[in-house]
Backbone as CSV, one residue per row, in Angstrom:
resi,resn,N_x,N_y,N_z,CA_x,CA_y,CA_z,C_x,C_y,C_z
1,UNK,0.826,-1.202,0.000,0.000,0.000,0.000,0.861,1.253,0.000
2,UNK,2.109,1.646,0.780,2.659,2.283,0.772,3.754,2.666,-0.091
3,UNK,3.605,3.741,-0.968,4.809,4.195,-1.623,5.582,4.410,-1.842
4,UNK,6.626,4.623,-0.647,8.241,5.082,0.418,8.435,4.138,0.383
5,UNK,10.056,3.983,-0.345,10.501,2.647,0.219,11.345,2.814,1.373
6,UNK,11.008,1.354,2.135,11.295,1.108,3.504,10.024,1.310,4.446
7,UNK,9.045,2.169,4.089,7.729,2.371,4.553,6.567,1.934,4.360
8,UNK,5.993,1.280,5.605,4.593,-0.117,5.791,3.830,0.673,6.496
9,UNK,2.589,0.377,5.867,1.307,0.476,6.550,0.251,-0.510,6.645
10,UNK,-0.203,-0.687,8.239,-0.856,-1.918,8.168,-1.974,-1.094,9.158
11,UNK,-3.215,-1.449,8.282,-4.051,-1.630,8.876,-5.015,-2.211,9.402
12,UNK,-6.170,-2.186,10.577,-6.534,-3.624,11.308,-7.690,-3.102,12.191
13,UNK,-8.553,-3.602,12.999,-9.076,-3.005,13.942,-8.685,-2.498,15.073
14,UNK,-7.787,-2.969,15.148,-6.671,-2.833,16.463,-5.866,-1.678,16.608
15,UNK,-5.183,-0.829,15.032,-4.537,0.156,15.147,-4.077,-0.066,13.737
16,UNK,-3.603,1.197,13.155,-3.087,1.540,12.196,-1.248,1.772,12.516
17,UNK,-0.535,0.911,11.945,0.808,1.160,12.185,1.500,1.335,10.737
18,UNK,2.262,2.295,10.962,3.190,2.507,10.391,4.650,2.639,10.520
19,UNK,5.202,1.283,10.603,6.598,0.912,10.208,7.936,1.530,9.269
20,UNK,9.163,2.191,9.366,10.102,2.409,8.676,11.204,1.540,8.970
21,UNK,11.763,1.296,7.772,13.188,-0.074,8.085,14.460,1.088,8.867
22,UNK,14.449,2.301,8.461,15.330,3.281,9.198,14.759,4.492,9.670
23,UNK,15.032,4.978,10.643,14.886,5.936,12.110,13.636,7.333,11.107
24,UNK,12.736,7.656,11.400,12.186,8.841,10.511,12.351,10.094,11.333
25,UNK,12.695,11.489,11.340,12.365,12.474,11.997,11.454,12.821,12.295
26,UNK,10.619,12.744,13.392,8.825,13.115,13.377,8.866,14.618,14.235
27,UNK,7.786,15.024,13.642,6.962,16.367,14.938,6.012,15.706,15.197
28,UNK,5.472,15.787,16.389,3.391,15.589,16.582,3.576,16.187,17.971
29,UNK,1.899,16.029,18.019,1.199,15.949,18.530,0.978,14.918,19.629
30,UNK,1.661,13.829,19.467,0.941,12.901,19.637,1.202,12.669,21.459
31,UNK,-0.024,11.895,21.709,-0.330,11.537,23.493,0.914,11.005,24.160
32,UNK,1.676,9.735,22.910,2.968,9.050,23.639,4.091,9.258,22.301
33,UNK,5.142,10.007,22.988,6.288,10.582,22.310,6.188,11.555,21.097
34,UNK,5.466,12.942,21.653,4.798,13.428,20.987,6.377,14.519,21.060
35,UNK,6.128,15.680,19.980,7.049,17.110,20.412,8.114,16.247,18.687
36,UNK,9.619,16.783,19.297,10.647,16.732,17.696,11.481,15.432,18.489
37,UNK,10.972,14.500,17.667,12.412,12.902,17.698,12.382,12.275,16.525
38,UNK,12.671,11.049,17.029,13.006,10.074,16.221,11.950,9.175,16.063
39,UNK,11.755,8.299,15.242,10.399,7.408,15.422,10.898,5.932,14.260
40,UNK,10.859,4.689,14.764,10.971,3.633,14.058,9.406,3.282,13.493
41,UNK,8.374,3.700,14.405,7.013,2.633,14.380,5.828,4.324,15.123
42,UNK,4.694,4.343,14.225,3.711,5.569,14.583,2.963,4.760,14.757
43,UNK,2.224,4.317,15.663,0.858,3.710,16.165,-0.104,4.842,16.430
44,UNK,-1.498,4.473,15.762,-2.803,5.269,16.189,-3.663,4.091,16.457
45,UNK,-3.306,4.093,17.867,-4.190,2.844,18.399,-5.917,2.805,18.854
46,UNK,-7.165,1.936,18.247,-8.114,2.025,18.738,-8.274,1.508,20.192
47,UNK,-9.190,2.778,20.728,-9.496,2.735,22.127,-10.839,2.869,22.209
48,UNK,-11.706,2.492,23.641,-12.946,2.168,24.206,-13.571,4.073,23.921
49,UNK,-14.258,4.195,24.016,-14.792,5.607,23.736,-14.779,6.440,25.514
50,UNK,-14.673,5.593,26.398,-14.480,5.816,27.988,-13.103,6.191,28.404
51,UNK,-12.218,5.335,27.452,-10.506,5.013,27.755,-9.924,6.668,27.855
52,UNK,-9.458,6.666,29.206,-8.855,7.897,29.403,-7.584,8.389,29.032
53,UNK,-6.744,9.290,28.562,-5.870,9.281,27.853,-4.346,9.216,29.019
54,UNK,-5.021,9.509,30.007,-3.612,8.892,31.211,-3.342,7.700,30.900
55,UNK,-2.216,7.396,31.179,-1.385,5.910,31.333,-1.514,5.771,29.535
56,UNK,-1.615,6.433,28.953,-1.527,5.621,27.168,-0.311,5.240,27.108
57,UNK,0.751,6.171,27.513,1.981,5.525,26.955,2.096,4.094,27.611
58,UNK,1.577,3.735,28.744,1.628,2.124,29.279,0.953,1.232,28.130
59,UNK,-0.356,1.794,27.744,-1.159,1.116,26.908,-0.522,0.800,25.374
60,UNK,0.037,2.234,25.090,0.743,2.235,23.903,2.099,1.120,23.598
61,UNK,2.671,0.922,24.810,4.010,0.243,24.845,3.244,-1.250,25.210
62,UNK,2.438,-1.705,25.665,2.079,-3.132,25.882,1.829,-3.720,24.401
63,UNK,0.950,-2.822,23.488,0.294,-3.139,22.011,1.798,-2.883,21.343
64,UNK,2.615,-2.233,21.274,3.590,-2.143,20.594,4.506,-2.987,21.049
65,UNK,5.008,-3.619,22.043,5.861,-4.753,22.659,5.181,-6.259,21.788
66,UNK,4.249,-5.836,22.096,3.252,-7.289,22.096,3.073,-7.635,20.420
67,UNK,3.234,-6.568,19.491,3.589,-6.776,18.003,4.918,-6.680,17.707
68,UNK,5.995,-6.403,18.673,7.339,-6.608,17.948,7.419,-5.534,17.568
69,UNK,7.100,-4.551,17.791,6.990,-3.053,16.484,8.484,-2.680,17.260
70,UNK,9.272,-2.230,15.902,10.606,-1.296,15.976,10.673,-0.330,16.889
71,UNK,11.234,0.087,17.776,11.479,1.423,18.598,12.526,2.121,18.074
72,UNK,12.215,3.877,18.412,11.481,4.304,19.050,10.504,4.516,18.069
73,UNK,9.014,5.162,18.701,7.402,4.764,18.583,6.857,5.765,19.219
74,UNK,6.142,6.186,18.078,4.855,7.411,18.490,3.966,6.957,18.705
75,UNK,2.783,6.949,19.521,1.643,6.375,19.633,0.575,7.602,19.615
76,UNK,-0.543,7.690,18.750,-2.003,7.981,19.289,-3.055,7.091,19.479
77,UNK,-4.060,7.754,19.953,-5.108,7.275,20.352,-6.323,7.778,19.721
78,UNK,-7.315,6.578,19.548,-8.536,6.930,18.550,-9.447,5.892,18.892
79,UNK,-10.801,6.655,19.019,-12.460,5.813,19.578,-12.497,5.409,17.615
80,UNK,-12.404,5.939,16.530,-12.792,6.096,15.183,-12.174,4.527,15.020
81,UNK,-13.039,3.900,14.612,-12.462,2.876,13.364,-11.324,2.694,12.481
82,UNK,-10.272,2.116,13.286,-9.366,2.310,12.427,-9.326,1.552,11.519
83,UNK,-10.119,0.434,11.249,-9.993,-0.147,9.609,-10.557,0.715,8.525
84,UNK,-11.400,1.814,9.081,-11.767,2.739,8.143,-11.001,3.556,7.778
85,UNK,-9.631,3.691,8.016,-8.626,4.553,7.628,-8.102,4.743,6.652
86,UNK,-8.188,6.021,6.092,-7.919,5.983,4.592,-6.556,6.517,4.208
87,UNK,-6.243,5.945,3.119,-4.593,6.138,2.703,-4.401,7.090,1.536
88,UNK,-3.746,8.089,1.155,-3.491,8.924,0.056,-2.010,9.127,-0.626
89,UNK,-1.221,8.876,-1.244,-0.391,9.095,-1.897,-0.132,10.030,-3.039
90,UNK,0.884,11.114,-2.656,0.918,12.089,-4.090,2.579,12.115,-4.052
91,UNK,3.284,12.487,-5.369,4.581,12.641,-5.409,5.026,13.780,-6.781
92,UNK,5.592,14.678,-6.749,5.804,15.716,-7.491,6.591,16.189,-6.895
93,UNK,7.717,17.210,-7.964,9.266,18.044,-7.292,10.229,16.989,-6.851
94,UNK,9.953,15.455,-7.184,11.457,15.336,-6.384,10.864,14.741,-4.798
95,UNK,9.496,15.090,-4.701,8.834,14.462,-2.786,7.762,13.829,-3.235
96,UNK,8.004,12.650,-2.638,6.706,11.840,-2.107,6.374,12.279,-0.898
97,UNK,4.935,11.870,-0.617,4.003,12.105,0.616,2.935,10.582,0.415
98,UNK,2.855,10.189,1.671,1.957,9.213,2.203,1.334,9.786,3.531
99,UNK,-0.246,9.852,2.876,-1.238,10.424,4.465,-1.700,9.349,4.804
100,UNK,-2.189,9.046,5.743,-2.821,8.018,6.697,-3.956,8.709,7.733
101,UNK,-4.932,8.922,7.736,-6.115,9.504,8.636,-7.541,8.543,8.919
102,UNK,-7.626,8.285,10.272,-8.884,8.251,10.603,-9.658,9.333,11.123
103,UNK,-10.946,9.493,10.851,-11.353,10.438,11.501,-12.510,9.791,12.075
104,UNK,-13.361,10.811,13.000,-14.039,11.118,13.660,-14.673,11.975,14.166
105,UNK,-16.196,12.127,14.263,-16.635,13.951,14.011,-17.425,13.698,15.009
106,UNK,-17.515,12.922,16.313,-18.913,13.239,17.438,-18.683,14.147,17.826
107,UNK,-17.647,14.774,18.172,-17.736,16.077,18.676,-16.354,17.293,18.132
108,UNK,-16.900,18.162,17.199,-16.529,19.000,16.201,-16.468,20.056,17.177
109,UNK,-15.520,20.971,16.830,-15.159,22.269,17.239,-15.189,23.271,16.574
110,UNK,-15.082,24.570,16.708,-14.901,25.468,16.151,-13.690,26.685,17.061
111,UNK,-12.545,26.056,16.498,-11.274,27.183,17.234,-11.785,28.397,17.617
112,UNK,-11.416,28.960,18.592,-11.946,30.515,19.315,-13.297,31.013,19.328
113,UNK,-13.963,29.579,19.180,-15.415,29.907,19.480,-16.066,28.973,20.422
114,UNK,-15.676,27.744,20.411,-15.805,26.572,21.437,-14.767,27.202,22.483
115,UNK,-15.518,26.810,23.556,-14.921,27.360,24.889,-14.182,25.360,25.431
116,UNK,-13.357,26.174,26.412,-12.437,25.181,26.693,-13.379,24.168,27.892
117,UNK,-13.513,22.491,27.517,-14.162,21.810,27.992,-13.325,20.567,28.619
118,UNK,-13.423,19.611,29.093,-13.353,18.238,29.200,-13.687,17.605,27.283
119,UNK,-12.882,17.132,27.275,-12.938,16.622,25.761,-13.775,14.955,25.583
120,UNK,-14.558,15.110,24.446,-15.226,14.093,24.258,-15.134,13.201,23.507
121,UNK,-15.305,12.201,23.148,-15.486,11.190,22.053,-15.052,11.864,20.426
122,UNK,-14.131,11.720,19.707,-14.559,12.377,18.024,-13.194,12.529,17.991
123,UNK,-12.053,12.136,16.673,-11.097,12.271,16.688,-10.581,12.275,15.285
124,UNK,-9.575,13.415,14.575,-9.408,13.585,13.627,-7.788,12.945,13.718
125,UNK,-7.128,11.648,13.494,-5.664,11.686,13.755,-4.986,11.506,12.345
126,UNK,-3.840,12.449,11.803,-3.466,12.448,10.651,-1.515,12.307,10.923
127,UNK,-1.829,11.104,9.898,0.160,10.440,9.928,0.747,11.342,8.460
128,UNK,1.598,11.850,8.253,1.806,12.292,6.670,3.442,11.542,7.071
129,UNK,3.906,10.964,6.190,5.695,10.752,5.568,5.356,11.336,4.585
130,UNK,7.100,11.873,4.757,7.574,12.271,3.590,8.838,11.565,3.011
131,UNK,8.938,12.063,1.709,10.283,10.869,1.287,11.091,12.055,1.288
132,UNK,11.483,12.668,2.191,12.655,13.967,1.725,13.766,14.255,3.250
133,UNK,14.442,15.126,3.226,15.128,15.884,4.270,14.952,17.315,4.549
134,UNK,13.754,16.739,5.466,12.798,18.176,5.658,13.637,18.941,6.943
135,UNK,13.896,20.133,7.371,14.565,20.962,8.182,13.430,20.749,9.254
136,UNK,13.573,21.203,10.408,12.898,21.231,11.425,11.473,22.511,11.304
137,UNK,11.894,23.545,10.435,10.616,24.202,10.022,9.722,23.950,9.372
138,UNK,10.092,23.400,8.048,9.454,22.425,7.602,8.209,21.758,7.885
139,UNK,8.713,20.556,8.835,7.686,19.859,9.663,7.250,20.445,10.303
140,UNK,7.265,21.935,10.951,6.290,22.617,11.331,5.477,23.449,10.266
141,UNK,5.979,23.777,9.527,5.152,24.398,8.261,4.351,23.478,7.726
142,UNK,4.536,21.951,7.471,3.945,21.370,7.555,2.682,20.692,8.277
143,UNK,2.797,20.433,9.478,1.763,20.622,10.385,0.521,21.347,10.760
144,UNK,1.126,22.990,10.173,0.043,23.592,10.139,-0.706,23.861,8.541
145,UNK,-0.085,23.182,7.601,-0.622,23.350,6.271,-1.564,22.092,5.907
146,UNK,-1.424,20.511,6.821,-2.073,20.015,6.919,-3.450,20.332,8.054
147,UNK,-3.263,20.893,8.779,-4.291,21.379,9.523,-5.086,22.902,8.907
148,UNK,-4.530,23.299,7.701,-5.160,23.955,6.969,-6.376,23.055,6.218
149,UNK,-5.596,21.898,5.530,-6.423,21.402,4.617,-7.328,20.728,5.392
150,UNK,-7.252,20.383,6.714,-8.511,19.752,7.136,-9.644,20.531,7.730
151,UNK,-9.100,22.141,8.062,-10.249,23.145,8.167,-11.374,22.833,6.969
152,UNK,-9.844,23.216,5.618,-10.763,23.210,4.669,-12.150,22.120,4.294
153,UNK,-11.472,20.988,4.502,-12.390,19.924,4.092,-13.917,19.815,4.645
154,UNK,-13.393,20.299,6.067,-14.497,20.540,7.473,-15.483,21.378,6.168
155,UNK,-14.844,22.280,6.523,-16.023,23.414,5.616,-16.676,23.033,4.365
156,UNK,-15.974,22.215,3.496,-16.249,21.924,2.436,-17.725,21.094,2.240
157,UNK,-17.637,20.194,3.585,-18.187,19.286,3.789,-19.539,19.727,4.551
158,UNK,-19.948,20.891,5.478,-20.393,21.711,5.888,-20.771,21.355,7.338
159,UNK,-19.602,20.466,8.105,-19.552,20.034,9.239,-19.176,21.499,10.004
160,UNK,-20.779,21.802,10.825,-20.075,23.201,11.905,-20.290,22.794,13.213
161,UNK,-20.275,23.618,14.193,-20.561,23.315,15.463,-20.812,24.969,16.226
162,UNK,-22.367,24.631,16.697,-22.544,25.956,17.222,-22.811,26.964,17.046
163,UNK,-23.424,26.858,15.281,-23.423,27.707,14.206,-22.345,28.015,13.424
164,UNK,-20.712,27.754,14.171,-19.736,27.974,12.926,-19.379,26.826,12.128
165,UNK,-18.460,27.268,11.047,-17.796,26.388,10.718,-16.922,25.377,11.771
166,UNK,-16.421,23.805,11.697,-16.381,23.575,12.242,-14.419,23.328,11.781
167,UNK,-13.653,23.629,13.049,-11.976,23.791,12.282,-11.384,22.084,12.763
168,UNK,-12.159,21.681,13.553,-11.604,19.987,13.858,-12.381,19.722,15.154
169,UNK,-12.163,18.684,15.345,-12.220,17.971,17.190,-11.620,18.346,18.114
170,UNK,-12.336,18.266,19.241,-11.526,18.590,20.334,-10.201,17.605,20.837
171,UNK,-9.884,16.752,20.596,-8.590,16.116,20.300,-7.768,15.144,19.030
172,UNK,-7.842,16.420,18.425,-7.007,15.766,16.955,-5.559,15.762,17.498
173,UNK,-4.956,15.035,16.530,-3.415,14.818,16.823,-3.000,14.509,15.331
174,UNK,-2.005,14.910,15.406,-0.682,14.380,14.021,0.324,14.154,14.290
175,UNK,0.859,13.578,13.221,2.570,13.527,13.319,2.814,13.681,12.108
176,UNK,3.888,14.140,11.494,4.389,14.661,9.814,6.015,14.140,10.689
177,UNK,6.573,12.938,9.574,7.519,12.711,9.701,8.501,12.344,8.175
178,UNK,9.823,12.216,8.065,10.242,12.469,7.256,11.487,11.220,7.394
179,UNK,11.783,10.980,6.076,12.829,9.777,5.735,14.873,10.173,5.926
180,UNK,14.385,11.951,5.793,15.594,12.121,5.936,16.566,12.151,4.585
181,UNK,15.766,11.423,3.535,16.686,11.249,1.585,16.337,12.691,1.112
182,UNK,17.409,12.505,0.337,17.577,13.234,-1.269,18.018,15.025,-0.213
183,UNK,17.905,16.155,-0.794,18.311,17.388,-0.702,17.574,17.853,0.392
184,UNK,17.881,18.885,1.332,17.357,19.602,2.321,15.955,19.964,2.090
185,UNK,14.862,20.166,2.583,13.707,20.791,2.449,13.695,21.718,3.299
186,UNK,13.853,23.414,3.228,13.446,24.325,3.941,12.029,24.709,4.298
187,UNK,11.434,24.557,3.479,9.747,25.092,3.284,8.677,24.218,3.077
188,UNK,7.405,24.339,4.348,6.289,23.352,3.574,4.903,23.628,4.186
189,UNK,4.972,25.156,3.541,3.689,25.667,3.391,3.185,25.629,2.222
190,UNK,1.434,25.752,1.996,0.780,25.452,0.924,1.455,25.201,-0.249
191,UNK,2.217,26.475,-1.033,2.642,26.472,-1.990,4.734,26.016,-2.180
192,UNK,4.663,25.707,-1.192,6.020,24.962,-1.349,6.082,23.777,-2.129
193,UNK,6.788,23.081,-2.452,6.931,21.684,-2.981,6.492,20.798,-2.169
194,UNK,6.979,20.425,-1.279,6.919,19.709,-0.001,5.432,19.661,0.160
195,UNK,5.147,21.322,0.693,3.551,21.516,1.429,2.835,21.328,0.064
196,UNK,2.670,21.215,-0.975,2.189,21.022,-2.463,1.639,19.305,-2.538
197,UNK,2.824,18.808,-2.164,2.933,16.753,-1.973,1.649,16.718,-1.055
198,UNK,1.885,17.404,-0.035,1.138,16.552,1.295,0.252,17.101,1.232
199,UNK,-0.198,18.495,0.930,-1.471,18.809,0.588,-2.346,18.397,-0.203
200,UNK,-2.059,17.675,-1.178,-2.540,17.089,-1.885,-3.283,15.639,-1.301
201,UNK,-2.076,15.299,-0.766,-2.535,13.638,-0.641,-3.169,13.900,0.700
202,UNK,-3.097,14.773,1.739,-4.123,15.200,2.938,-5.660,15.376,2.889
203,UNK,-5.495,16.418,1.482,-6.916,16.192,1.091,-7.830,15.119,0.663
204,UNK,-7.035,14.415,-0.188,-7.775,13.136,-0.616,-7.625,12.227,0.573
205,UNK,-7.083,11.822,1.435,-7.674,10.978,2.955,-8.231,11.750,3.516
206,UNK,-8.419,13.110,3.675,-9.385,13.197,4.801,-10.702,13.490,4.255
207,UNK,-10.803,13.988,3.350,-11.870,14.212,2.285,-13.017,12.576,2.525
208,UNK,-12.069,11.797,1.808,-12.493,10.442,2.105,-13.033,9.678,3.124
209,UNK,-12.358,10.346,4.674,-12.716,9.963,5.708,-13.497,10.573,6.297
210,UNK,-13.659,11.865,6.147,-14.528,12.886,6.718,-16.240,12.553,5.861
211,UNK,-16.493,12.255,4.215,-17.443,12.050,3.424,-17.932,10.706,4.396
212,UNK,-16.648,9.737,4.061,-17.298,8.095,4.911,-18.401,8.335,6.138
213,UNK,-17.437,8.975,7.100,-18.099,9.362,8.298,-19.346,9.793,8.357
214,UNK,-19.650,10.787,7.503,-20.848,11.773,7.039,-21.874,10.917,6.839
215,UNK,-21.704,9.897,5.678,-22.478,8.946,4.844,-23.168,8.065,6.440
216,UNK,-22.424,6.975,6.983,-22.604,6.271,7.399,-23.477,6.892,8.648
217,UNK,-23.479,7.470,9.114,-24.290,8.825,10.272,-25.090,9.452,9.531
218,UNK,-25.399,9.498,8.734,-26.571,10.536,7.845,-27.929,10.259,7.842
């Protein structure tokens, strides 16, 4: 399924993993080994819709021990179906990009208009690789250009909350990680090369996952 070589994606009811044969640079979000490292293995593991997000990294490291998965290992967490997880691939300039997203919309937000709560059930979690040697801005330019395109999709789709548009869930998470090949990547906002790859292939998984969701609840 996956396009990167050295890079697996398996998906299951259990969790969506994604495997590299060598070390990837990641940013996230994420609940267990989240912030700027290293990552062998990204788990977005399904959880009980009750399951509290304390102790994940225990939870995260038992499911990841217990498959053999490579360390070190990002883990999230997701109530959403992860066999429903949809995969996107785009490659142009010289970069590949592979997205990976489940989503989940029970409970939609709207940034600076939803007031700060106890968080509920509904989860947007998005994996992007890249096949390049992205700089550390980068993957932050990145991060927020994929969280552009999933405003967008929100809207597109006309998921609001509260009367607004709706900009995501109250606990989405990502990780945008990178292989480290071929020439430096400085830039990866919208119109960069880089942010061009993953924007692309962001839209078409979440598009996909966000419509699924819609359909099947409608």
């Amino acid at each position: 399924m996956a396009t990167i070589e050295g890079v697996e994606v398996e998906i299951s009811p259990a969790a969506v993993v994604v495997t590299s044969a060598t070390p990837l640079t990641a940013l996230s979000s994420a609940v267990a080994g989240g912030g700027l490292g290293r990552a062998r293995t990204i788990v977005n593991l399904h959880v009980g819709l009750d399951r509290p997000w304390e102790g994940a990294e225990v939870g995260l490291d038992v499911f990841a021990q217990g498959r053999g998965l490579p360390a070190p290992w990002i883990g999230l967490l997701t109530a959403a179906w992860t066999e429903r997880a949809r995969v996107a691939a785009e490659s142009a300039h010289g970069v590949a990009a592979l997205v990976v997203v489940t989503v989940g919309l029970s409970n939609p937000v709207a940034a600076g208009w939803t007031a700060a709560a106890t968080a509920g059930p509904g989860t947007i979690n998005t994996i992007a690789v890249v096949d390049a040697a992205l700089e550390p801005a980068a993957l932050v330019n990145l991060v927020v250009t994929l969280t552009e395109v999933k405003t967008l999709v929100l809207a597109e789709a006309g998921v609001t909350c509260d009367g607004h548009p709706a900009s995501g869930t109250s606990t989405d998470a990502i990780v945008v990680a990178a292989t480290g090949r071929g020439r430096a990547v400085r830039f990866g906002g919208p119109i960069s090369e880089a942010g061009w790859v993953v924007a692309r292939a962001g839209r078409v998984a979440l598009a996909e996952g966000v419509q699924r969701w819609i359909e099947e609840r409608g």
